[in-house]
VEXMIKOL-295005 format. One record per residue: x, y, z of N, C-alpha, C in turn. Coordinates in steps of 0.05 Angstrom, whole numbers, plus 32768, in hexadecimal, padded with zeros to 4 digits. Each point is the difference from the previous one (the first is absolute). Example, Ala and Ser with C-alpha at 12.3 -4.5 7.8 and 13.67 -1.06 7.14 Angstrom:
BEGIN
81087F8E809C7FEE801880008012801880007FF980157FF28010801880017FF18016800E
//
This chain:
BEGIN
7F71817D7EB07FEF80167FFE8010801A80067FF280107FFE801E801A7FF27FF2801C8012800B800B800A7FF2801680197FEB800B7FFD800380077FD47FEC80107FF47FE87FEF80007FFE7FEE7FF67FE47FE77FFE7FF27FFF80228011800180157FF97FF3801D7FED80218000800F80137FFB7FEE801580097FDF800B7FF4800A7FF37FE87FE680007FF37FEB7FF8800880087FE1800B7FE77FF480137FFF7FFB801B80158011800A7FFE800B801C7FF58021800D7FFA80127FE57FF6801580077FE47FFD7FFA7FF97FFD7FFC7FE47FF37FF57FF07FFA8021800F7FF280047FF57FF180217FFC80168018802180067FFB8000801880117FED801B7FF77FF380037FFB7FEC80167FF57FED7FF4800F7FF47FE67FF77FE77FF480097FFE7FFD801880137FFA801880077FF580137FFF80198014800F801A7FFA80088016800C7FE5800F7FFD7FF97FF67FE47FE180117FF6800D801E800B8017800B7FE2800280168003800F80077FDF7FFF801A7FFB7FFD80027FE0801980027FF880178002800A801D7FF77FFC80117FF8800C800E7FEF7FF380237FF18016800A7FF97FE5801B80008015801C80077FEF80137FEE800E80117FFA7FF880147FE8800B800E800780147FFE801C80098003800A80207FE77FFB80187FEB7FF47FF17FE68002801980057FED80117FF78005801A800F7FEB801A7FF2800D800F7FFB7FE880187FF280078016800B801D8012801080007FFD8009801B80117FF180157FEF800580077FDE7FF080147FF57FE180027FF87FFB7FEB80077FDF7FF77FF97FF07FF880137FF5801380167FE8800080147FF07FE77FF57FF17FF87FF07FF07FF27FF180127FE08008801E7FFA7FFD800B7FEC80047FF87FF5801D7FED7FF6800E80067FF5801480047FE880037FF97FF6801E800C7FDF80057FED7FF17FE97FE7800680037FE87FEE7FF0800980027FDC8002801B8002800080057FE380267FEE7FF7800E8001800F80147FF380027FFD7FE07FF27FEF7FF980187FFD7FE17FF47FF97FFB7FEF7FE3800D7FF27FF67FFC7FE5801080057FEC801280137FFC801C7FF77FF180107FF17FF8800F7FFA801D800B7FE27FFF7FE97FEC7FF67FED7FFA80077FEF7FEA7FF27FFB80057FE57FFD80147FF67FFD800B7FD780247FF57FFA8017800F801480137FF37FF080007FEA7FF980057FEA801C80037FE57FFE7FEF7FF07FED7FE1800C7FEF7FF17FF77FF8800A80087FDD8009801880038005800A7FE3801B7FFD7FF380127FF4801B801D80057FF180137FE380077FEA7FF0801380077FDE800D8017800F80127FFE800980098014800780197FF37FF9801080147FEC80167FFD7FFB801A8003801A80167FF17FFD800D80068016801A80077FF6801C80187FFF800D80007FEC8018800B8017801180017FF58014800E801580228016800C7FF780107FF07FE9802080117FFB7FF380157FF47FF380017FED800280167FEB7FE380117FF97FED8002801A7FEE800A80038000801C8009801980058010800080197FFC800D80167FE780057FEC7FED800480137FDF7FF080077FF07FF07FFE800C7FE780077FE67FF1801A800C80068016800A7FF5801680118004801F7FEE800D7FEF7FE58008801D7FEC7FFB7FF37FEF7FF680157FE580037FF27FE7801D7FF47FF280198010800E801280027FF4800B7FD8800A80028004801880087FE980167FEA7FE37FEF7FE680097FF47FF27FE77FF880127FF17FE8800180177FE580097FFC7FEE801E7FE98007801080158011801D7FF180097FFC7FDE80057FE57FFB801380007FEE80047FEE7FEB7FF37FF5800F7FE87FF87FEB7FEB801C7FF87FEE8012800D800180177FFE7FEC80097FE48011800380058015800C7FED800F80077FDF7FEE
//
């Protein structure tokens, strides 16, 4: 899957999730008040559900940016 396709159906989520009217492959918890712990999780669970990514203790803390998700769907 190719950066361009992951983002297509990873911005989508992030809209719904953040419930906010734009993000960009810079949005991350540090720039997005709306990102919190809760709103955090429900993410990871749309990824793992939308993209079969596992989420375990190693690599739970990469998914906190859009940019860091994509990276680690490439994985």
């Amino acid at each position: 899957m190719k950066e361009e396709s992951i983002w297509k159906k990873l911005s989508p989520i992030l809209l719904e999730e953040l419930k906010i009217d734009e993000v960009s492959i810079e949005t991350s918890q540090e720039n997005t008040a709306e990102w919190d712990s809760m709103t955090y999780l429900s993410i990871v669970a749309r990824i793992e559900e939308e993209f079969k990514v596992e989420v375990t203790p190693q690599n739970i803390e990469r998914f906190s940016s859009a940019k860091s998700i994509v990276d680690e769907i490439l994985r």
